[in-house]
mmCIF file as gemmi writes it, N, C-alpha and C atoms, coordinates in Angstrom:
data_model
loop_
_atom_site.group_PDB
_atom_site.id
_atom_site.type_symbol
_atom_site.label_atom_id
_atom_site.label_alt_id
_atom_site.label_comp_id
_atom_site.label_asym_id
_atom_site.label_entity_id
_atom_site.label_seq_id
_atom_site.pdbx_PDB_ins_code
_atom_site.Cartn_x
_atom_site.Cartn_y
_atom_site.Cartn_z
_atom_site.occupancy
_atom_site.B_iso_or_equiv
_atom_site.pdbx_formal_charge
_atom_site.auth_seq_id
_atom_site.auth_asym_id
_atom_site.pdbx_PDB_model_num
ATOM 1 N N . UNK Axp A 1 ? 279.572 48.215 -31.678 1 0 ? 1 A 1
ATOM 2 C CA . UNK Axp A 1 ? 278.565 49.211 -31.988 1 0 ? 1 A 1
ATOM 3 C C . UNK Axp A 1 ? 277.533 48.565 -32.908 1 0 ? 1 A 1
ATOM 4 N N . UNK Axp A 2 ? 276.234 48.7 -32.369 1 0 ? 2 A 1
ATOM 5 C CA . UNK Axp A 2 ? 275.063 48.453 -33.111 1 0 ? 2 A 1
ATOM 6 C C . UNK Axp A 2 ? 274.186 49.647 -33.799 1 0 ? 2 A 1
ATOM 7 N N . UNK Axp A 3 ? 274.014 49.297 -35.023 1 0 ? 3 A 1
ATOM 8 C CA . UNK Axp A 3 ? 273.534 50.26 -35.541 1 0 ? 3 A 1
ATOM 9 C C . UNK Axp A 3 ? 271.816 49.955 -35.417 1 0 ? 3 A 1
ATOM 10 N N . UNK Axp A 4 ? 270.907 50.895 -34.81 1 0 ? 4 A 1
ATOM 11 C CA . UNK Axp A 4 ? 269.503 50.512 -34.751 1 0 ? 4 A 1
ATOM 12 C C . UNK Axp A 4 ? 268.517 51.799 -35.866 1 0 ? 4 A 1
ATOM 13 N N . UNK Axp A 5 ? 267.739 51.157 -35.911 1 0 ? 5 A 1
ATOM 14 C CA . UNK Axp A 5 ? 266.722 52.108 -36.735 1 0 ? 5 A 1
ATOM 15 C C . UNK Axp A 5 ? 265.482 52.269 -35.989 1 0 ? 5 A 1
ATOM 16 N N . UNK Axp A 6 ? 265.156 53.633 -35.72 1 0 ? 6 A 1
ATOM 17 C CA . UNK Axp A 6 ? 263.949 53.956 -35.091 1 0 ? 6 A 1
ATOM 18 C C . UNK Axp A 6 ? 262.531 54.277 -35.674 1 0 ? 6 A 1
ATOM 19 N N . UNK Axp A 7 ? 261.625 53.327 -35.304 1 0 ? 7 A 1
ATOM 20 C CA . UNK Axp A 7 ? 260.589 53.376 -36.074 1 0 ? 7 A 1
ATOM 21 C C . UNK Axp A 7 ? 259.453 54.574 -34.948 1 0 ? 7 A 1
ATOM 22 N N . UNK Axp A 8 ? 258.428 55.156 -36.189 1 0 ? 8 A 1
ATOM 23 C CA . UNK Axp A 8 ? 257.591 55.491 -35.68 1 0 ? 8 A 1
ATOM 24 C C . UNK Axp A 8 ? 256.539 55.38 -36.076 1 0 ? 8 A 1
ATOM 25 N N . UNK Axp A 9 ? 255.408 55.401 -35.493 1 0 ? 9 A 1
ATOM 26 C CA . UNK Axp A 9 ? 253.983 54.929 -35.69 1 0 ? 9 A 1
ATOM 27 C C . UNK Axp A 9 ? 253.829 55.608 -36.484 1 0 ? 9 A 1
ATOM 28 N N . UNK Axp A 10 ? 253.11 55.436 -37.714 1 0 ? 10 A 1
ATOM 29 C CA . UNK Axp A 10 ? 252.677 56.447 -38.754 1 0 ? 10 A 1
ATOM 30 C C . UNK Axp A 10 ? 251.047 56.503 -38.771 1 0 ? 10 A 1
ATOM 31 N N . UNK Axp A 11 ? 250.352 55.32 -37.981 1 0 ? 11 A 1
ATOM 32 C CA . UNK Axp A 11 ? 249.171 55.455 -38.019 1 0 ? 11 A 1
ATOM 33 C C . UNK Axp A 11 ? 248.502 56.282 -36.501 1 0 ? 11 A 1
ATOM 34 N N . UNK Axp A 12 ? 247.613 57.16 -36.832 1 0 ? 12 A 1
ATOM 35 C CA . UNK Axp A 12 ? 247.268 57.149 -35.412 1 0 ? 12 A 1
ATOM 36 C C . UNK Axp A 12 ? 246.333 56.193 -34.373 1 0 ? 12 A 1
ATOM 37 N N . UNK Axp A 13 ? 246.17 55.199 -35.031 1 0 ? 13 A 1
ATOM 38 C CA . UNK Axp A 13 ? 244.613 54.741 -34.479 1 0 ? 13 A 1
ATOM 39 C C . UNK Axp A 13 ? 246.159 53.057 -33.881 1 0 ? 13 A 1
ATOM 40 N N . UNK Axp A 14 ? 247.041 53.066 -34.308 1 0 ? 14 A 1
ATOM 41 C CA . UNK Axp A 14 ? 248.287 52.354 -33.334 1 0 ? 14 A 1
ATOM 42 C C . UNK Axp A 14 ? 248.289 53.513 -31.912 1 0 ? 14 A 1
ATOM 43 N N . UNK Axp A 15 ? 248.248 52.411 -30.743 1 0 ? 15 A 1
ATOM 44 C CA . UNK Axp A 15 ? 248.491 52.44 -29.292 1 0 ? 15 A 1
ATOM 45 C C . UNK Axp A 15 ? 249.083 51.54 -29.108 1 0 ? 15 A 1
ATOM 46 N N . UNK Axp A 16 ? 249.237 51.529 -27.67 1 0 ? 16 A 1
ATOM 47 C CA . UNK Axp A 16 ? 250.266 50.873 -26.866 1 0 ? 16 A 1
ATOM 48 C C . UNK Axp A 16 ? 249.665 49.566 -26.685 1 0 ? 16 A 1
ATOM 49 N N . UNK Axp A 17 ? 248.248 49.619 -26.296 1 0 ? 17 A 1
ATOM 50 C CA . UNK Axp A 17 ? 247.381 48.305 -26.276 1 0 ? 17 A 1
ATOM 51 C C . UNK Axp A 17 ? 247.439 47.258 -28.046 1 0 ? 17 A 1
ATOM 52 N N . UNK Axp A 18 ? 247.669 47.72 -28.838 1 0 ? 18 A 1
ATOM 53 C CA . UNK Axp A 18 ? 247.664 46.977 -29.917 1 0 ? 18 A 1
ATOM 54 C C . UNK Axp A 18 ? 249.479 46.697 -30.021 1 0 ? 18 A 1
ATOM 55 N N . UNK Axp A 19 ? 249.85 47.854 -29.712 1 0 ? 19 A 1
ATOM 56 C CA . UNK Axp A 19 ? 251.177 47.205 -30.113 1 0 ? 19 A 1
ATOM 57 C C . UNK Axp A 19 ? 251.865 45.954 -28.905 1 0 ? 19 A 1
ATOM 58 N N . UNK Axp A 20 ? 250.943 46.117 -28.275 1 0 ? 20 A 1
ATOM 59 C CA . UNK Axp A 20 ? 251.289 44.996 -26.758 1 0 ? 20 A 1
ATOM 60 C C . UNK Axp A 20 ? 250.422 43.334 -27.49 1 0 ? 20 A 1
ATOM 61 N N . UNK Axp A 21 ? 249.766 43.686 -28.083 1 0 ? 21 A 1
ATOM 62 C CA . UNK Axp A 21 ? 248.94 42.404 -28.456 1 0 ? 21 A 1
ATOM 63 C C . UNK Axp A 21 ? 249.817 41.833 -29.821 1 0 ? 21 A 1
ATOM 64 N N . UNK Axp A 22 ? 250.51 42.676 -30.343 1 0 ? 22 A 1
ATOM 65 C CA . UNK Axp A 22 ? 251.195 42.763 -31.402 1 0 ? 22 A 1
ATOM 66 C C . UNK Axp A 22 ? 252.532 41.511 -31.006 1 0 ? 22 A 1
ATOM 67 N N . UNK Axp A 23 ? 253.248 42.139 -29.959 1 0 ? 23 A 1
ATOM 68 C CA . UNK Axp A 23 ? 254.224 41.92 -29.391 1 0 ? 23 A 1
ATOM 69 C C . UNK Axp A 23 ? 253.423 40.567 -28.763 1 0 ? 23 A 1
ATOM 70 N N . UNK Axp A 24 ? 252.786 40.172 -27.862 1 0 ? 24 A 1
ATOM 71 C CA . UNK Axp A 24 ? 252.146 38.96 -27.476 1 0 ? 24 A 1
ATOM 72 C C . UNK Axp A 24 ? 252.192 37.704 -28.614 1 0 ? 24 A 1
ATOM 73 N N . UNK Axp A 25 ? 251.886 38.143 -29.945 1 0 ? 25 A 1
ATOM 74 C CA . UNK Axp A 25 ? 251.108 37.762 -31.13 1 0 ? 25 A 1
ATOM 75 C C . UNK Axp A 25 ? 252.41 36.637 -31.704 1 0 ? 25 A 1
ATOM 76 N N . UNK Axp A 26 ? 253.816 37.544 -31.469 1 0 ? 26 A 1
ATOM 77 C CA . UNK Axp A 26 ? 255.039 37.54 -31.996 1 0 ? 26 A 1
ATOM 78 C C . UNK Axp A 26 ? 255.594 36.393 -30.9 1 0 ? 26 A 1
ATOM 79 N N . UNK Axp A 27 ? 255.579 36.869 -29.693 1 0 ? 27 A 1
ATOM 80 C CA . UNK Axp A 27 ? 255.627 35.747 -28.788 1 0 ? 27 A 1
ATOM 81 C C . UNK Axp A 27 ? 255.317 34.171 -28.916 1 0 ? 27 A 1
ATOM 82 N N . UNK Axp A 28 ? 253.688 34.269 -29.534 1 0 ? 28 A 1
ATOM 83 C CA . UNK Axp A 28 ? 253.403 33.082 -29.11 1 0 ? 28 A 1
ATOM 84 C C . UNK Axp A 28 ? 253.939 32.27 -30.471 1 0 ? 28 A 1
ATOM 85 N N . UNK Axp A 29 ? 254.404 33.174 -31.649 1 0 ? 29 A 1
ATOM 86 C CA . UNK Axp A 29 ? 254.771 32.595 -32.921 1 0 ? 29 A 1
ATOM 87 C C . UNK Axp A 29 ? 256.068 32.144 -32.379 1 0 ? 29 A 1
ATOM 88 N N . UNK Axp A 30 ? 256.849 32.75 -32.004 1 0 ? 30 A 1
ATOM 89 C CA . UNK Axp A 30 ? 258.625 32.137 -31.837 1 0 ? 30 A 1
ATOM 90 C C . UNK Axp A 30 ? 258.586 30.937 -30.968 1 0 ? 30 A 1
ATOM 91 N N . UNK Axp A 31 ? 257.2 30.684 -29.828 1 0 ? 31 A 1
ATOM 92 C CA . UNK Axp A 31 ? 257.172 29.915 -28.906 1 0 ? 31 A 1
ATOM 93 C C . UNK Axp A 31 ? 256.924 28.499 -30.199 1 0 ? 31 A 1
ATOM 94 N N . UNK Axp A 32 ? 255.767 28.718 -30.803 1 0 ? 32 A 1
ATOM 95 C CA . UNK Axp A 32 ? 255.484 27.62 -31.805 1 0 ? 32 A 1
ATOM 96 C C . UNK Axp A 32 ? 256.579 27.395 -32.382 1 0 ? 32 A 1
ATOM 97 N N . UNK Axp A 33 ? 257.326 27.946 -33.184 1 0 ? 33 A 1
ATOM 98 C CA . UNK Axp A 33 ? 258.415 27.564 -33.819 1 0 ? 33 A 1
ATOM 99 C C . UNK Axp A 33 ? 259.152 26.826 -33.201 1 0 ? 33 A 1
ATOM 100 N N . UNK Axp A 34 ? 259.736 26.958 -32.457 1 0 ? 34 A 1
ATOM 101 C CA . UNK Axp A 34 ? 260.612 26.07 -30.976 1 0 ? 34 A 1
ATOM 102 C C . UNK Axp A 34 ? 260.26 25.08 -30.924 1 0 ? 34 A 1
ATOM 103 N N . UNK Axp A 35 ? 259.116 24.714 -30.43 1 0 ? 35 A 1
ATOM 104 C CA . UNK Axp A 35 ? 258.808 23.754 -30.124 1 0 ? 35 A 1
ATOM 105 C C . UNK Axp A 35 ? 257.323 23.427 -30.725 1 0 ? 35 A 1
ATOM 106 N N . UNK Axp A 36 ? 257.126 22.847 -31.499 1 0 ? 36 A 1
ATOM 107 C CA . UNK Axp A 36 ? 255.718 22.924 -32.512 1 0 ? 36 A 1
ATOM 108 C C . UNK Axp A 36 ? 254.591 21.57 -31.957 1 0 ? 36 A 1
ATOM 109 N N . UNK Axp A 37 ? 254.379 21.821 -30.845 1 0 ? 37 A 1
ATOM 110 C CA . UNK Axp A 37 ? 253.29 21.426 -30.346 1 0 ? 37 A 1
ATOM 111 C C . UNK Axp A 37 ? 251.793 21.834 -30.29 1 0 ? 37 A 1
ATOM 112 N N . UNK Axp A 38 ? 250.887 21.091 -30.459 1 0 ? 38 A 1
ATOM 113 C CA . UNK Axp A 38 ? 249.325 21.533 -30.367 1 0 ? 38 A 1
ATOM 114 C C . UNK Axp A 38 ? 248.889 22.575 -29.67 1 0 ? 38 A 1
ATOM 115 N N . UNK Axp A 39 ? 249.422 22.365 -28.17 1 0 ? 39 A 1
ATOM 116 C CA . UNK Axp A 39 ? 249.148 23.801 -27.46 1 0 ? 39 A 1
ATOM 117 C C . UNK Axp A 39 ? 249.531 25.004 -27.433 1 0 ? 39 A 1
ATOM 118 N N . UNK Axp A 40 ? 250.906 25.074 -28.352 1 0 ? 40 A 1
ATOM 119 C CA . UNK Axp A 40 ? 251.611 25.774 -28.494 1 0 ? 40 A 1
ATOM 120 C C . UNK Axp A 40 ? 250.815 26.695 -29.814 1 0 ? 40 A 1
ATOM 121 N N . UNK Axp A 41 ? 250.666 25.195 -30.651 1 0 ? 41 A 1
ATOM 122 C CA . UNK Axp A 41 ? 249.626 26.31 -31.985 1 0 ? 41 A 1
ATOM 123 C C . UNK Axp A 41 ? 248.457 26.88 -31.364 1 0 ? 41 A 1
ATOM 124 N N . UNK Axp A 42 ? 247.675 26.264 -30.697 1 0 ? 42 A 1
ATOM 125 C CA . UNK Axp A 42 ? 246.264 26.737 -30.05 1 0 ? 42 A 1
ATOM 126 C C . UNK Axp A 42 ? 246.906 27.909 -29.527 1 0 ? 42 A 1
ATOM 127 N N . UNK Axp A 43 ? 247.875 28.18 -28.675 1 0 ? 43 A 1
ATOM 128 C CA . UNK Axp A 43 ? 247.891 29.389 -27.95 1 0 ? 43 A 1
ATOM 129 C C . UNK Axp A 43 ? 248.287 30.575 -29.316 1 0 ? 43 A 1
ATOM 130 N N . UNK Axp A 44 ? 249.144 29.818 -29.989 1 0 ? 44 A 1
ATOM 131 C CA . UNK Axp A 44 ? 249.412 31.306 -31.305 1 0 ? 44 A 1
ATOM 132 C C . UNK Axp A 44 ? 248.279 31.526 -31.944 1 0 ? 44 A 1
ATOM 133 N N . UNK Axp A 45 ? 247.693 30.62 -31.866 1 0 ? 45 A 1
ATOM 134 C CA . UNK Axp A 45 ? 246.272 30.899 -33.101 1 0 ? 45 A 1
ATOM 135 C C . UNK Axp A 45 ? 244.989 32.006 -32.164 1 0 ? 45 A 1
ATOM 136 N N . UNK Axp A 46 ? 245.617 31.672 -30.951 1 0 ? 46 A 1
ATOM 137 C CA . UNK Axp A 46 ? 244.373 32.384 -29.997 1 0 ? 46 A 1
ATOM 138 C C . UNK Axp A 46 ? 245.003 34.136 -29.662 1 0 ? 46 A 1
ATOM 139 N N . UNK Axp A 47 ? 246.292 34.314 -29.678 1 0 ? 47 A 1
ATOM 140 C CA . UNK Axp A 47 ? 246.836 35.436 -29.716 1 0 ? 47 A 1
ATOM 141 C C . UNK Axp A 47 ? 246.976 36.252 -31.067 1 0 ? 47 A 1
ATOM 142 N N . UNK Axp A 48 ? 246.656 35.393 -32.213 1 0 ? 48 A 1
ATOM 143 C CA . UNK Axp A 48 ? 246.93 35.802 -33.465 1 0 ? 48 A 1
ATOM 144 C C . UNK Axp A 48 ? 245.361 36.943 -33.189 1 0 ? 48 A 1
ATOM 145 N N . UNK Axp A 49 ? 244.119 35.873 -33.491 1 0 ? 49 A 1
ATOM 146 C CA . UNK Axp A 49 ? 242.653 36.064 -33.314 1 0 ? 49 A 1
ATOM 147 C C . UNK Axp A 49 ? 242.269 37.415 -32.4 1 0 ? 49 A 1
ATOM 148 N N . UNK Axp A 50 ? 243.115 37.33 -31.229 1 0 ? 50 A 1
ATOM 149 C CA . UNK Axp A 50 ? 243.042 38.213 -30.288 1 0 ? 50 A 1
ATOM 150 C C . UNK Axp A 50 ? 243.484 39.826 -31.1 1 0 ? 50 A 1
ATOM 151 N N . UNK Axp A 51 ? 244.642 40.057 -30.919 1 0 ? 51 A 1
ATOM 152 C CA . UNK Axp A 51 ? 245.333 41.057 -31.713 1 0 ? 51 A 1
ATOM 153 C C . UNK Axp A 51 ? 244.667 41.502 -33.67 1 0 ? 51 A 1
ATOM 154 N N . UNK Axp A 52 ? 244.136 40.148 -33.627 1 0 ? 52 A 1
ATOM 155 C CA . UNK Axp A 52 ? 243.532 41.165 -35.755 1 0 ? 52 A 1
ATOM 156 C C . UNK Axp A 52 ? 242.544 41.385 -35.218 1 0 ? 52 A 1
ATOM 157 N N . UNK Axp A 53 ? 241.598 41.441 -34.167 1 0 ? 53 A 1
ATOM 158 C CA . UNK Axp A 53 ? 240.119 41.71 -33.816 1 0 ? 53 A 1
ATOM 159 C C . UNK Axp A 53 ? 240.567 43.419 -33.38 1 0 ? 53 A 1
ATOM 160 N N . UNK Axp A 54 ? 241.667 43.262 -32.213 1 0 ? 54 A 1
ATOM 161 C CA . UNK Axp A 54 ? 242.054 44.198 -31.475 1 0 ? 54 A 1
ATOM 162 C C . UNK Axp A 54 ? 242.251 45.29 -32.358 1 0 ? 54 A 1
ATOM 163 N N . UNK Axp A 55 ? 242.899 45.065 -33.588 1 0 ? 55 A 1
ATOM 164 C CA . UNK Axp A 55 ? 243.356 45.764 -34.859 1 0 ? 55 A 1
ATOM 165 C C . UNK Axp A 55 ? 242.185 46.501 -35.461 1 0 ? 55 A 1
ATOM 166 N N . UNK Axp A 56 ? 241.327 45.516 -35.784 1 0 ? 56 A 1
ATOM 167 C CA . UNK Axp A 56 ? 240.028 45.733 -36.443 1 0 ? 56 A 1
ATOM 168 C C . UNK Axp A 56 ? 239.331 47.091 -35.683 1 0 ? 56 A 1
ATOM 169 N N . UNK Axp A 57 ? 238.837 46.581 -34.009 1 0 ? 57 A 1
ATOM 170 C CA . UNK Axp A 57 ? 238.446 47.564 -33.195 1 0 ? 57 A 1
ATOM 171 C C . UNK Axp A 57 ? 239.158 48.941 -33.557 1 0 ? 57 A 1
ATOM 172 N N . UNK Axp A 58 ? 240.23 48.701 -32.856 1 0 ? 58 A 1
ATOM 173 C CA . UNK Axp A 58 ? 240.853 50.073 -33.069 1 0 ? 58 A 1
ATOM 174 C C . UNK Axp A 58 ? 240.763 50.701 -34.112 1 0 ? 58 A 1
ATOM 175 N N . UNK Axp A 59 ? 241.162 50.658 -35.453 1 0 ? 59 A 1
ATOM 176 C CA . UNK Axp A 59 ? 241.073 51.01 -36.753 1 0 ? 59 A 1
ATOM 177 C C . UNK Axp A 59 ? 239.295 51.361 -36.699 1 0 ? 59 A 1
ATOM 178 N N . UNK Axp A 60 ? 238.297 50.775 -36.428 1 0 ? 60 A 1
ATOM 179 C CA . UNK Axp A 60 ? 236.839 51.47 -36.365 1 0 ? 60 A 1
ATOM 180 C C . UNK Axp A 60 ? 236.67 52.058 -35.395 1 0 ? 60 A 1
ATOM 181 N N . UNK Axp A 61 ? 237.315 52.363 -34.204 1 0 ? 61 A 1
ATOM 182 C CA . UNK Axp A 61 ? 236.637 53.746 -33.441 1 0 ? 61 A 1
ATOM 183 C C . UNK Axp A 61 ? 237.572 54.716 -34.025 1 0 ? 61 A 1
ATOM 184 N N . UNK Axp A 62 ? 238.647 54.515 -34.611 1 0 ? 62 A 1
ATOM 185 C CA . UNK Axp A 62 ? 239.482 55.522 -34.991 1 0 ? 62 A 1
ATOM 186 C C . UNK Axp A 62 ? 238.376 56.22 -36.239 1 0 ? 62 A 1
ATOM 187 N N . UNK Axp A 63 ? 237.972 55.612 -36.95 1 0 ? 63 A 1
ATOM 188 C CA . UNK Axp A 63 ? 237.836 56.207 -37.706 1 0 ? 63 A 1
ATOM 189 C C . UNK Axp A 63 ? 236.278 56.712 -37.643 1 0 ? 63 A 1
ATOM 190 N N . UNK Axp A 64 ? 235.37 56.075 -36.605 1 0 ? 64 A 1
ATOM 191 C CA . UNK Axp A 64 ? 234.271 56.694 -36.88 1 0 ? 64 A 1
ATOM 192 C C . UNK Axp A 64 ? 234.417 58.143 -35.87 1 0 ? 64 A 1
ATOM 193 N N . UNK Axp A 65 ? 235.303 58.242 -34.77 1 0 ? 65 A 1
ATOM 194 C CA . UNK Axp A 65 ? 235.437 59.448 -34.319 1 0 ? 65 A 1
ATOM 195 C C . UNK Axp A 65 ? 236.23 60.364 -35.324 1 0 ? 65 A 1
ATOM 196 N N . UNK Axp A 66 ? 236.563 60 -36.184 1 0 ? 66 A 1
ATOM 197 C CA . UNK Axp A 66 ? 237.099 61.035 -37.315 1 0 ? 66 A 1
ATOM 198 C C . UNK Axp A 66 ? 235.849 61.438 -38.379 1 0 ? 66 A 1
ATOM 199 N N . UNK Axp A 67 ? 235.309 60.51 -38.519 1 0 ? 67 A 1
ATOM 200 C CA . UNK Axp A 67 ? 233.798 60.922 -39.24 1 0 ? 67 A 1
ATOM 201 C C . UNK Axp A 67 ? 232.677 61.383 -38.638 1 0 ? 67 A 1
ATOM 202 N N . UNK Axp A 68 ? 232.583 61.233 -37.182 1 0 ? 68 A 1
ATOM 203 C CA . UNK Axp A 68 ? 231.392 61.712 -36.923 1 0 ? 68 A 1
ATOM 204 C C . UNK Axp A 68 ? 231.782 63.567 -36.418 1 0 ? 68 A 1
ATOM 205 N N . UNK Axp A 69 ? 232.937 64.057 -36.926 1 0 ? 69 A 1
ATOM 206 C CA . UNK Axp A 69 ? 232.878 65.348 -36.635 1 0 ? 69 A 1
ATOM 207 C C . UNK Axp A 69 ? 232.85 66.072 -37.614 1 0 ? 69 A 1
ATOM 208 N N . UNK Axp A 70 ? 232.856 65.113 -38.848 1 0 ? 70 A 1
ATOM 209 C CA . UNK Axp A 70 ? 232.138 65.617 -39.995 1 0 ? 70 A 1
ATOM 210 C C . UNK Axp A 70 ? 230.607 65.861 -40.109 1 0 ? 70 A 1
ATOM 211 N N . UNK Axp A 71 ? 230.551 67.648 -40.348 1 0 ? 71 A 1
ATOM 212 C CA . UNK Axp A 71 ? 229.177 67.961 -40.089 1 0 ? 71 A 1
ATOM 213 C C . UNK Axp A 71 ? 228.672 68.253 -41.824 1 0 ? 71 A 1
ATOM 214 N N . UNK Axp A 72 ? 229.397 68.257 -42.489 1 0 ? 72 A 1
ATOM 215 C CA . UNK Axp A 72 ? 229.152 68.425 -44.808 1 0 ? 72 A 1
ATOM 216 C C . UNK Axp A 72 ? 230.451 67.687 -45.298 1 0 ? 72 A 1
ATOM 217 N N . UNK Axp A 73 ? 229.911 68.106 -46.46 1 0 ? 73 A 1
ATOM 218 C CA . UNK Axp A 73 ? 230.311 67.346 -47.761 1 0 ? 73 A 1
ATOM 219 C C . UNK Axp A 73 ? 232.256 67.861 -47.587 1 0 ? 73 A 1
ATOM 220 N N . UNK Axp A 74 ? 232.507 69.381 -47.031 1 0 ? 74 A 1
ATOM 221 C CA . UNK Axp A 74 ? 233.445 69.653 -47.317 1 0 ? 74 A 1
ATOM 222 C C . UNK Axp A 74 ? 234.484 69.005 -46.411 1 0 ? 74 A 1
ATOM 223 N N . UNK Axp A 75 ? 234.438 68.695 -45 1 0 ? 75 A 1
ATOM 224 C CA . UNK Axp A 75 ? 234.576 68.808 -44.149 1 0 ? 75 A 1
ATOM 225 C C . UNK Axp A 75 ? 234.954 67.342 -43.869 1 0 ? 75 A 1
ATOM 226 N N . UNK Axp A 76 ? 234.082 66.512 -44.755 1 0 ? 76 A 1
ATOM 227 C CA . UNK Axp A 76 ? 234.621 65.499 -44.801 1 0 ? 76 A 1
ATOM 228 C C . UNK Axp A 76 ? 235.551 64.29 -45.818 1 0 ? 76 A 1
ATOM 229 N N . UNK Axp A 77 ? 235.365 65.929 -46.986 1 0 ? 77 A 1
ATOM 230 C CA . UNK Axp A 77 ? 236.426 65.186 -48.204 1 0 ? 77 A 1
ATOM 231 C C . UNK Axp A 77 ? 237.517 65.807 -47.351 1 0 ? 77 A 1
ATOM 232 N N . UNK Axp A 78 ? 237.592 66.244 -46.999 1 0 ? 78 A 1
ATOM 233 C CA . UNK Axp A 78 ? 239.297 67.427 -46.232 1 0 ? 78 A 1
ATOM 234 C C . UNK Axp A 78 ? 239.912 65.823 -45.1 1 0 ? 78 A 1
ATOM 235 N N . UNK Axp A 79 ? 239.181 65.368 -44.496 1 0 ? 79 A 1
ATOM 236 C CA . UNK Axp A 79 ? 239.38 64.21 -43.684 1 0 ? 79 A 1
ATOM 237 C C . UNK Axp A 79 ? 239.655 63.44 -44.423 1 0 ? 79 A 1
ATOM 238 N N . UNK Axp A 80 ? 238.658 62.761 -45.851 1 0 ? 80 A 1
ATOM 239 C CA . UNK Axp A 80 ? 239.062 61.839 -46.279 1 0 ? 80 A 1
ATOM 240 C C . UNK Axp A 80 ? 240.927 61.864 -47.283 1 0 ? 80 A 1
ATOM 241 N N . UNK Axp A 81 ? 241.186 63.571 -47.128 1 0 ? 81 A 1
ATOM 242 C CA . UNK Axp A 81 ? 242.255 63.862 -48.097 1 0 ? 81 A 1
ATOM 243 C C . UNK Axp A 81 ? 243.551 63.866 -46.885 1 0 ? 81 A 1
ATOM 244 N N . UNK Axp A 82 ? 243.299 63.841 -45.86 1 0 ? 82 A 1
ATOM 245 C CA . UNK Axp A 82 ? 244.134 63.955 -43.915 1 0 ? 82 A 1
ATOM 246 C C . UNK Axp A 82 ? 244.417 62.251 -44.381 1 0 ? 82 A 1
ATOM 247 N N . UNK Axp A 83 ? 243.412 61.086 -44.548 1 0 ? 83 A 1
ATOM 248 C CA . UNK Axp A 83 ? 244.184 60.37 -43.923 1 0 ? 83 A 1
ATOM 249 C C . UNK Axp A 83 ? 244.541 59.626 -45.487 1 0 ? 83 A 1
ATOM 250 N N . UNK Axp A 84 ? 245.007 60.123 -46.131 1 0 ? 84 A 1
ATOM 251 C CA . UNK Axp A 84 ? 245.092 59.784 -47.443 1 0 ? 84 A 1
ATOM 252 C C . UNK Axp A 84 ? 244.775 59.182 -48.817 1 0 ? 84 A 1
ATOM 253 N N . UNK Axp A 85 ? 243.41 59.521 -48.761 1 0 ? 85 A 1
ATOM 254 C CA . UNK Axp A 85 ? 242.8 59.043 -49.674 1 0 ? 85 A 1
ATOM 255 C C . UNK Axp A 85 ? 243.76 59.423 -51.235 1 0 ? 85 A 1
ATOM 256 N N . UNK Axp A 86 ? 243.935 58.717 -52.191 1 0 ? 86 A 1
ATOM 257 C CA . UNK Axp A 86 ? 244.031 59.602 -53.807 1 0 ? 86 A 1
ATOM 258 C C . UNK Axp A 86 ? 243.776 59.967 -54.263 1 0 ? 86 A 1
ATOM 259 N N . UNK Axp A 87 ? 243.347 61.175 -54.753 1 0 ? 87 A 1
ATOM 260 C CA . UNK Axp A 87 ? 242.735 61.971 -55.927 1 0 ? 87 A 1
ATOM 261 C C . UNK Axp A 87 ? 242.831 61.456 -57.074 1 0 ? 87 A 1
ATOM 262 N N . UNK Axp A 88 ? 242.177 61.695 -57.995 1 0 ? 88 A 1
ATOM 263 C CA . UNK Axp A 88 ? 241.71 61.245 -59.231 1 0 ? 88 A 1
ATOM 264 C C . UNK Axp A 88 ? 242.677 61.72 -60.722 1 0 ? 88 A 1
ATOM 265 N N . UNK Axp A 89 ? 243.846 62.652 -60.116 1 0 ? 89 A 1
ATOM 266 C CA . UNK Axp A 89 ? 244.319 63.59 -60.778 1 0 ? 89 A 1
ATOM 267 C C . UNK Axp A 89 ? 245.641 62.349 -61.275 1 0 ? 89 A 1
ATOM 268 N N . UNK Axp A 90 ? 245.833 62.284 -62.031 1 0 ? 90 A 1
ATOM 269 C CA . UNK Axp A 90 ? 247.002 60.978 -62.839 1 0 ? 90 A 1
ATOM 270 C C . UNK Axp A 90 ? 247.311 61.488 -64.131 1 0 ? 90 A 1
């Protein structure tokens, strides 16, 4: 018996397409390790590049479709308090 732990996405702007580039990313690292050849780094370094861009993207349409349905001031501290900003209160 294996005991597993189930994770869940806590972000929403994670999909299946990032977590696939993610998983690619991881790939080409265990491949380097193995066997630590030039092409082997070129290919991790090119899957690394691939996937933090992919990251980047995602994380900015996520969030400008969360801001652009902000129409005031209120509407969009309430968003900025959704995806967890901190209050000032300490």
């Amino acid at each position: 018996m294996k005991c597993v732990r189930i994770k869940q996405r806590t972000d929403d702007w994670i999909d299946s397409d990032v977590l696939q580039c993610i998983k690619d990313c991881d790939a080409a690292f265990y491949t380097y390790k193995r066997n630590e050849t030039e092409d082997n780094l070129l290919a991790f370094r090119e899957s690394r590049n691939k996937a933090q861009s992919y990251i980047f993207k995602a994380k900015k349409s996520y969030f400008i479709s969360i801001f652009s349905n902000c129409s005031n001031s209120k509407s969009l501290w309430s968003s900025l308090k959704q995806l967890g900003l901190p209050s000032k209160k300490g």
